[in-house]
C-alpha positions as CSV (number, residue, x, y, z in Angstrom):
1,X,-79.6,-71.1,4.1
2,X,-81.6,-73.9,4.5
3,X,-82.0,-77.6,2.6
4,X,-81.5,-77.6,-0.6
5,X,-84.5,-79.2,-2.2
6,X,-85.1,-79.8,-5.8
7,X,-88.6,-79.4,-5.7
8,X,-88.3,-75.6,-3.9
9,X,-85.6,-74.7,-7.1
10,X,-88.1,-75.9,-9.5
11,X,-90.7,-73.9,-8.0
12,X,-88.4,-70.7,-7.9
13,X,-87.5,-71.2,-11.6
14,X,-91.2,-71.6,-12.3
15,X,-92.1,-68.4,-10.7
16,X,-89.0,-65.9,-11.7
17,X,-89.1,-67.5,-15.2
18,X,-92.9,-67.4,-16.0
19,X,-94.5,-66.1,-18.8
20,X,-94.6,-62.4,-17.6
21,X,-90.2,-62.2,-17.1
22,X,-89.2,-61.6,-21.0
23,X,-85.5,-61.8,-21.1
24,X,-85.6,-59.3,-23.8
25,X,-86.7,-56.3,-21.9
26,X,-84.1,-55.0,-19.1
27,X,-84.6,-54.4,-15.8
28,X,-85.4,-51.4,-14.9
29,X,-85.0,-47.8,-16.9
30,X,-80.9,-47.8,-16.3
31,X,-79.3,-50.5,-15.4
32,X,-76.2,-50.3,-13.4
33,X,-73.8,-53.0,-14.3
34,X,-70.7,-53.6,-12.0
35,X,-67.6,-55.2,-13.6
36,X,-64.1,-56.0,-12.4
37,X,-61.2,-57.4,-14.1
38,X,-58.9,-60.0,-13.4
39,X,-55.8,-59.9,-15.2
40,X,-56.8,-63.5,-16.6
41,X,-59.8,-62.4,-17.8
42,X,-63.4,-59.7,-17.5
43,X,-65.4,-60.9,-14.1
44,X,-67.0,-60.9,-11.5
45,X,-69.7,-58.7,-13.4
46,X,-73.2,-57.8,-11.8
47,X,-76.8,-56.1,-12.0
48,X,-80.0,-55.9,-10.2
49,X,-82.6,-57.0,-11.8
50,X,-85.9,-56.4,-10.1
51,X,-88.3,-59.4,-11.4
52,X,-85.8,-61.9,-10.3
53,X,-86.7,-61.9,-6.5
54,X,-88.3,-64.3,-4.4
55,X,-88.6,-65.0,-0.3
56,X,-86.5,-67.6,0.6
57,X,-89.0,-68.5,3.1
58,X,-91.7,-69.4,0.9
59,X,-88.9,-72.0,-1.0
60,X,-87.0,-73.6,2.1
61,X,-84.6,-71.0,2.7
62,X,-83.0,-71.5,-1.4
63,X,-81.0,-67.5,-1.3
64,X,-79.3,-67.9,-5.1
65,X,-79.9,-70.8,-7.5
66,X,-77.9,-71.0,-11.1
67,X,-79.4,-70.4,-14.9
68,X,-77.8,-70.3,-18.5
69,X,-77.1,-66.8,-19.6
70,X,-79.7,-67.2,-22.9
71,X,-82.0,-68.0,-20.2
72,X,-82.1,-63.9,-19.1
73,X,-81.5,-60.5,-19.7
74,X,-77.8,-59.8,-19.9
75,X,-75.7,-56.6,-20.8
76,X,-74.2,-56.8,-24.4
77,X,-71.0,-56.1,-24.0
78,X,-67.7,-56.4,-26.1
79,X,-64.1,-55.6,-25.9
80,X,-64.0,-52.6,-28.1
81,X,-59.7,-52.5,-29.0
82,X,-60.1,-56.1,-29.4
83,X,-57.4,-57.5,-32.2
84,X,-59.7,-60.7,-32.6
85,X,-63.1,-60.0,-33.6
86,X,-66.1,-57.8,-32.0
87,X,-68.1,-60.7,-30.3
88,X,-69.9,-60.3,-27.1
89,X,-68.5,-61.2,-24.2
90,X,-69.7,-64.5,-22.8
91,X,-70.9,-68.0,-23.8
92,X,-73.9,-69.4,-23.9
93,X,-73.3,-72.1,-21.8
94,X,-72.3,-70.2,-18.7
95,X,-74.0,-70.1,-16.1
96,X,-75.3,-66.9,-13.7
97,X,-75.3,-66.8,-10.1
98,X,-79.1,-65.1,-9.4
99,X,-79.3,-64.1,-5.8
100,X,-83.0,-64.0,-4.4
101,X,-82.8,-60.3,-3.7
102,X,-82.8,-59.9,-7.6
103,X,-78.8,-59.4,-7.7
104,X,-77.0,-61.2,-10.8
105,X,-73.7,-62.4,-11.0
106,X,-71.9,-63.3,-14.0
107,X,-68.6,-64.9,-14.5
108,X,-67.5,-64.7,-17.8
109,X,-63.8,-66.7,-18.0
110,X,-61.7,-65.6,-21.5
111,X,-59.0,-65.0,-23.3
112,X,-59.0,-61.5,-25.1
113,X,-56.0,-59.9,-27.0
114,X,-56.1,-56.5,-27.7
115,X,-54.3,-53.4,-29.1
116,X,-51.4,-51.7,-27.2
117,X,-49.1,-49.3,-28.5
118,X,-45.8,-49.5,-27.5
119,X,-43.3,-46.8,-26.8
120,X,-39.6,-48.2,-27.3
121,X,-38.0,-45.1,-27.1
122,X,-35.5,-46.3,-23.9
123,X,-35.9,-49.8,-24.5
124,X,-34.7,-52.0,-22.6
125,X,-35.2,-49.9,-19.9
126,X,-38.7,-49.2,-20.8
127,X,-42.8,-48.9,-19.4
128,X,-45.2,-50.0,-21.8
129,X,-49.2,-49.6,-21.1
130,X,-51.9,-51.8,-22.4
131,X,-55.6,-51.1,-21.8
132,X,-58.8,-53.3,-22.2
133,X,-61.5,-51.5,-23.1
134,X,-65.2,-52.4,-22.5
135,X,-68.0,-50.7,-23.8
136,X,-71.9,-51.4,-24.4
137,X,-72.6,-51.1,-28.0
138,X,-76.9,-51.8,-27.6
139,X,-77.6,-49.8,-24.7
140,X,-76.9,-45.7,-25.0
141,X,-75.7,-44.2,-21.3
142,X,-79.2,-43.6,-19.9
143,X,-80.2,-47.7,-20.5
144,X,-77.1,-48.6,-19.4
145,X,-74.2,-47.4,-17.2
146,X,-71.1,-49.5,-16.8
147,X,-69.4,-49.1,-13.1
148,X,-66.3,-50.1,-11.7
149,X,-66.4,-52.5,-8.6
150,X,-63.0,-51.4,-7.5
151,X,-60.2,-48.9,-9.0
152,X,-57.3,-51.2,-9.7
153,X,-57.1,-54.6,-11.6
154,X,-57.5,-58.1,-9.7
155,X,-54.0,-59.7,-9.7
156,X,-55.0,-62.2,-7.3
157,X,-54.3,-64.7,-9.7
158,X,-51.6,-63.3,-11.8
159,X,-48.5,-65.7,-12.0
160,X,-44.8,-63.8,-12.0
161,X,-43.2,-63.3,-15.3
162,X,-39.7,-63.4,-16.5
163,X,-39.8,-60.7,-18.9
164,X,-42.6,-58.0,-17.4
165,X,-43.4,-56.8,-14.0
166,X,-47.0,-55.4,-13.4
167,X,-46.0,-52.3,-12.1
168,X,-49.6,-50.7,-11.6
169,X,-53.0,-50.5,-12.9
170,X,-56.4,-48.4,-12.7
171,X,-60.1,-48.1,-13.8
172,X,-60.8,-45.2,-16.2
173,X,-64.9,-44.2,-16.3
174,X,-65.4,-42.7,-19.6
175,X,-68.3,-42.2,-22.2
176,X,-68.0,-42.6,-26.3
177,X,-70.3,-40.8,-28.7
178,X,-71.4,-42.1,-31.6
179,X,-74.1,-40.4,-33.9
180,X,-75.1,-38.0,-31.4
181,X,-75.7,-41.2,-28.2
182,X,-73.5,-41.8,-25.4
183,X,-72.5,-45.3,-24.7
184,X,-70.4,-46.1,-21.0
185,X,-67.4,-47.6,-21.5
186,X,-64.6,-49.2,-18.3
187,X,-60.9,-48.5,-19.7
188,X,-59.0,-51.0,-17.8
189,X,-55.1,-49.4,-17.8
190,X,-52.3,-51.8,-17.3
191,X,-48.8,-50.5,-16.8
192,X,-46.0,-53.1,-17.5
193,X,-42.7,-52.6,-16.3
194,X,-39.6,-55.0,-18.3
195,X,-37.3,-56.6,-16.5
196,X,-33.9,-55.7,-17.8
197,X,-31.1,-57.7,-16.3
198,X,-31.4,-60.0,-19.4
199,X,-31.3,-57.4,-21.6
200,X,-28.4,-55.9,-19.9
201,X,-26.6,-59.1,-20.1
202,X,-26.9,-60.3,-23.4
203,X,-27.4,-57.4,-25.1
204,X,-26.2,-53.9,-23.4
205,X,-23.0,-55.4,-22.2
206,X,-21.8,-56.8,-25.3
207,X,-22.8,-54.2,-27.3
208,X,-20.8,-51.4,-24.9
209,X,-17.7,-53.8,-25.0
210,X,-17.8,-54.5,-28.8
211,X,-17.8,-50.4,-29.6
212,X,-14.7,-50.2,-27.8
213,X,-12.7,-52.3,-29.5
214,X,-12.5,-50.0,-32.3
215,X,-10.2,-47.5,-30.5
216,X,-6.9,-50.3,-30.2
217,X,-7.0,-50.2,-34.1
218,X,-4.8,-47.0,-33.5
219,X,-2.6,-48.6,-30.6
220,X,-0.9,-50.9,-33.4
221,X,2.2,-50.5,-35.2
222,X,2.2,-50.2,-38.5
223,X,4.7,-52.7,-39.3
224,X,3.1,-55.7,-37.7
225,X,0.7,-55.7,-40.6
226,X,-2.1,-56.4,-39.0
227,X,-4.0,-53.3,-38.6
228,X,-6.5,-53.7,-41.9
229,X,-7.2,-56.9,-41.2
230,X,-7.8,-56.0,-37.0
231,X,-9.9,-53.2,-38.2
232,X,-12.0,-54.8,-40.6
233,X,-12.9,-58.6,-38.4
234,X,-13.5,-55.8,-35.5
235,X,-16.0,-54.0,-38.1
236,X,-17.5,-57.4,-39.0
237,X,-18.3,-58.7,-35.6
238,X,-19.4,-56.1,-34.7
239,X,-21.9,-56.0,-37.8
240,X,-23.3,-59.6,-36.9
241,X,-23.8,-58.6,-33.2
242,X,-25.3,-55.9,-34.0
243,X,-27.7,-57.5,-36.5
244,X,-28.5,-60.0,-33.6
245,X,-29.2,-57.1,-31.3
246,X,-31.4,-55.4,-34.0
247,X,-33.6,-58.3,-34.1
248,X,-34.3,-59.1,-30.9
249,X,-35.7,-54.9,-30.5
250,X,-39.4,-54.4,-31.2
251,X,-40.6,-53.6,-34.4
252,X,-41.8,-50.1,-35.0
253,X,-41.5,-47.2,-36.9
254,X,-43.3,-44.7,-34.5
255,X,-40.1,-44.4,-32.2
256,X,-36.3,-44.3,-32.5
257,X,-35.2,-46.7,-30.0
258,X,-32.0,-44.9,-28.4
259,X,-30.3,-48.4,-28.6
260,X,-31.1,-47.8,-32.0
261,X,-29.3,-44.7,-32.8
262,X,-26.5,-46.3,-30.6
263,X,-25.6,-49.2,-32.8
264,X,-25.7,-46.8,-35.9
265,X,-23.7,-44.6,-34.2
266,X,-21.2,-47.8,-33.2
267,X,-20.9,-48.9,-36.6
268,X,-20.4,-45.6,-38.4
269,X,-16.9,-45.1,-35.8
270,X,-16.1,-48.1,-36.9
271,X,-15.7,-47.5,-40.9
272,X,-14.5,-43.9,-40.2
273,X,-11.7,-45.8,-38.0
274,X,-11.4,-48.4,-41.4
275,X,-11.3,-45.4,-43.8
276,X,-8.7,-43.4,-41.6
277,X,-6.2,-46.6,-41.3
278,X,-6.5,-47.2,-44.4
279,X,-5.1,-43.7,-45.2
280,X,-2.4,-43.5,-42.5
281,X,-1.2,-46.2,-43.7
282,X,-0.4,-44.8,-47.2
283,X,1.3,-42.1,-45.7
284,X,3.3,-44.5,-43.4
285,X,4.2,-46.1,-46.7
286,X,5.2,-43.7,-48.7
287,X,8.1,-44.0,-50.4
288,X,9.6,-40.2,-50.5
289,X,9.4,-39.9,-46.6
290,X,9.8,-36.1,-46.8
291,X,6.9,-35.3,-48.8
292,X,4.7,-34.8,-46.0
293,X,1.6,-32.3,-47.2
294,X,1.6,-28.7,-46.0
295,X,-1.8,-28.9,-44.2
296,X,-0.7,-32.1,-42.5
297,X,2.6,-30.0,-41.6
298,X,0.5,-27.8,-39.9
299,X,-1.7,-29.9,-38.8
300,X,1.2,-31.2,-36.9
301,X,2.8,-28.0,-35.6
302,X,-0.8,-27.1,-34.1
303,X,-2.3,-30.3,-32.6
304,X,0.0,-33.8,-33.2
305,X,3.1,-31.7,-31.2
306,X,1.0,-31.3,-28.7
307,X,-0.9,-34.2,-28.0
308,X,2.4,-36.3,-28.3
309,X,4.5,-34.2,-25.7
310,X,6.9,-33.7,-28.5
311,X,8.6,-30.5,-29.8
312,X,10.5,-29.3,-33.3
313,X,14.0,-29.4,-33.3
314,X,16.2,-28.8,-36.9
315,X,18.8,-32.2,-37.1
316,X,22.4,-30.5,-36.9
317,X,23.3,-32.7,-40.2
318,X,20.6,-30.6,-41.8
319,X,21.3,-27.1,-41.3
320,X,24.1,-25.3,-43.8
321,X,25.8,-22.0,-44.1
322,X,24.8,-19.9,-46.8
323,X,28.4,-17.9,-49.0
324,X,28.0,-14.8,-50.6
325,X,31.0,-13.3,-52.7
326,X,32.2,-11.2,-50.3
327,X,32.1,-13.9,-47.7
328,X,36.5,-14.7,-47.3
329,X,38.0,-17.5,-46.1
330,X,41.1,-17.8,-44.0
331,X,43.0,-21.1,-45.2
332,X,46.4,-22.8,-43.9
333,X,48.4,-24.3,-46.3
334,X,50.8,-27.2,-45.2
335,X,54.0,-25.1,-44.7
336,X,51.8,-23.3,-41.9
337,X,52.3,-20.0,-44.3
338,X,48.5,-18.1,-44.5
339,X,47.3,-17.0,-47.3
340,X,43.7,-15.1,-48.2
341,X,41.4,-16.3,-51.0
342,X,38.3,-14.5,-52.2
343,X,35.9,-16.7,-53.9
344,X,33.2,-15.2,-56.1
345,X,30.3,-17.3,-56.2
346,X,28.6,-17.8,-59.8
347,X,25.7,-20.5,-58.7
348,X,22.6,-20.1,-56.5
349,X,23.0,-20.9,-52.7
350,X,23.0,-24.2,-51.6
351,X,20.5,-23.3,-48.8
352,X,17.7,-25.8,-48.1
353,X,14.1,-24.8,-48.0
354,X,12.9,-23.5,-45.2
355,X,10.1,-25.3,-44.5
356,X,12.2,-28.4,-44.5
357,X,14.4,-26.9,-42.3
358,X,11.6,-26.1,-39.9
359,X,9.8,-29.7,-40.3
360,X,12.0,-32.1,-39.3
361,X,9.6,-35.6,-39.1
362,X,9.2,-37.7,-41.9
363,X,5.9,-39.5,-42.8
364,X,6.0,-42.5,-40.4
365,X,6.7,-40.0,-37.5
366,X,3.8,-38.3,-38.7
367,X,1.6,-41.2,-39.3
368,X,2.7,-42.7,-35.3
369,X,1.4,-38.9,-34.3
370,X,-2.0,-39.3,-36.4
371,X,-2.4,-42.9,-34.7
372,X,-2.0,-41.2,-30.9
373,X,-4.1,-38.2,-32.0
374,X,-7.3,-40.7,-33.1
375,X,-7.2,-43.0,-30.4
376,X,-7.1,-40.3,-27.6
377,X,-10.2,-38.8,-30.2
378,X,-12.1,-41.9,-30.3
379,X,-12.1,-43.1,-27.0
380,X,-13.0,-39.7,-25.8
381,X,-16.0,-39.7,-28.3
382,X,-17.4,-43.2,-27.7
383,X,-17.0,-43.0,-23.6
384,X,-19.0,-40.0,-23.6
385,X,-21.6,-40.9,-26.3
386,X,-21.8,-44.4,-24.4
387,X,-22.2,-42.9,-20.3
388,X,-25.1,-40.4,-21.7
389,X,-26.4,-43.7,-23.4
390,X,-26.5,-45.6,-20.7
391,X,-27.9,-42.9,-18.5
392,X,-30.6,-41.6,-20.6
393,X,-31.2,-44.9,-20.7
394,X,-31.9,-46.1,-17.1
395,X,-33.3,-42.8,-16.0
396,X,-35.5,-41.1,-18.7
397,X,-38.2,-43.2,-18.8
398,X,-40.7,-42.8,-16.3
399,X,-44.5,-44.6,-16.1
400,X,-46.8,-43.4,-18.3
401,X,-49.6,-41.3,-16.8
């Protein structure tokens, strides 16, 4: 390139910019415009434009000079899932880079937001894909075709963040119709992927280690008194945590997040384990400690027995012979003389029920065999329910395609 002279740029600006260029009229029949996306922002775009050439030569080796975009035909483009307005991209005050062998650049620096949907099924372990979607809204297709100068996003100058790793990205070539025209559109596909050691610390972790604190409701005795009230700050904190946890999730009603269905899950053990405390312990406490009802009897006799290693034995004290009138009885008398007596019986036998006679445990036996039975149930229950949450969690999600 040779000295820069500002009497050769005036002369190219005079010449490119006379009365025939009209900045309203495009270049040429279709117009191929070239964009590329940094994730900061929509650059690096570009076009030929035939009527903007000159030799360098003739204006002391000058190759590119600089204009305002109003100054020349530009592509209208906007970002068409934009969340903040429709406006063109671009400002007036920009300037372009016009090269002498008619090629335009055009930088356009900015800060758009647009509209992702978000899929929190397996959040926190979780892919989320946002696009940004640029389309020509004043030129159909064959005035205007929108290319892609590469096939991924430029993260040359994408800083690191804490919450979301940029896990891949691509360039999607697509046209939209719209009363019966074509217009180009660039899709520019962003998958994010979260980082989830914080959420494992502060909020899987706590939220695993609360839901088992249900199950040692069952591992104390009834007489230290304490059980309701264990049961019930257990079924509180977890409440609060659980609220925190529930507010720091997304927002949506599209998607259960599994988390989700976990916490309900969580607090519904934790009231069935209030509601079934509550009623062992009015049959701990029940004053007649032989009234123990028939279903729970068998209840007993088919699971309880079992679980507890324990077996039905009849008390000695308990058992008694039953007399008939025939029944005679051989009796010594002091002088060592014997004599026989027949007794004839006139009242019913004093033989207990049999069912008493076979059920030997009284209610607080039965209510210690309840307590063993639910916490061997619950801790089964919530240390399956919470391995398949925790693995559906960290393997089911994959990128979306």
């Amino acid at each position: 390139m040779g000295e820069f002279t500002t009497t050769h740029a005036n002369n190219i600006h005079t010449a490119i910019f006379g009365t025939s260029y009209n900045k309203f009229v495009r270049p040429s029949s279709t117009t191929y415009v070239g964009i590329e996306l940094n994730l900061l922002s929509v650059n690096e775009m570009s076009w030929e434009d035939p009527r903007l050439t000159w030799d360098p030569s003739v204006y002391g080796g000058i190759k590119y000079i600089y204009t305002k975009q109003k100054e020349i035909w530009r592509p209208e483009l906007i970002i068409d899932n934009s969340v903040e307005g429709m406006s063109p991209i671009g400002h007036d005050e920009i300037y372009l880079k016009v090269i002498h062998t008619g090629e335009v650049r055009w930088d356009t620096p900015g800060r758009h937001v647009t509209h992702c949907d978000f899929n929190i099924t397996y959040y926190p372990f979780d892919y989320q894909m946002c696009s940004l979607e640029v389309t020509s809204f004043a030129f159909s297709v064959e005035a205007l075709t929108l290319n892609s100068t590469y096939d991924t996003v430029n993260t040359e100058e994408f800083k690191e963040n804490g919450e979301w790793v940029l896990h891949s990205s691509r360039v999607d070539e697509k046209n939209l119709s719209e009363h019966g025209e074509k217009f180009s559109q660039l899709e520019f596909k962003m998958i994010f992927e979260r980082r989830a050691k914080y959420y494992v610390t502060n909020v899987v972790y706590p939220l695993v280690l609360v839901s088992l604190l249900t199950n040692l409701v069952f591992l104390l005795p009834a007489d230290s008194g304490e059980k309701i009230s264990y049961i019930l700050t257990v079924l509180l904190a977890q409440a609060v945590l659980l609220t925190l946890i529930g507010n720091s999730m997304p927002t949506t009603s599209v998607q259960t997040p599994i988390m989700g269905m976990y916490i309900s899950f969580v607090l519904l053990m934790a009231a069935l384990a209030t509601i079934i405390t509550t009623l062992n312990l009015h049959l701990y406490l029940r004053t007649d400690q032989k009234a123990v009802p028939r279903w729970l009897k068998a209840f007993t006799f088919l699971v309880l027995l079992r679980i507890n290693c324990r077996t039905t034995k009849v008390k000695e004290d308990d058992k008694e012979l039953e007399v008939s009138n025939e029944d005679m009885v051989k009796m010594e008398d002091v002088n060592g003389k014997g004599k026989t007596l027949k007794r004839m019986l006139n009242r019913p036998s004093q033989t207990p029920n049999k069912e008493d006679a076979r059920f030997p445990f009284q209610c607080k036996e039965v209510s210690a065999f309840l307590d063993c039975f639910f916490f061997y149930l619950f801790n089964i229950v919530l240390i399956i329910t919470t391995l398949v949450f925790l693995v559906v969690l960290a393997v089911s999600d994959v990128p979306p395609s």
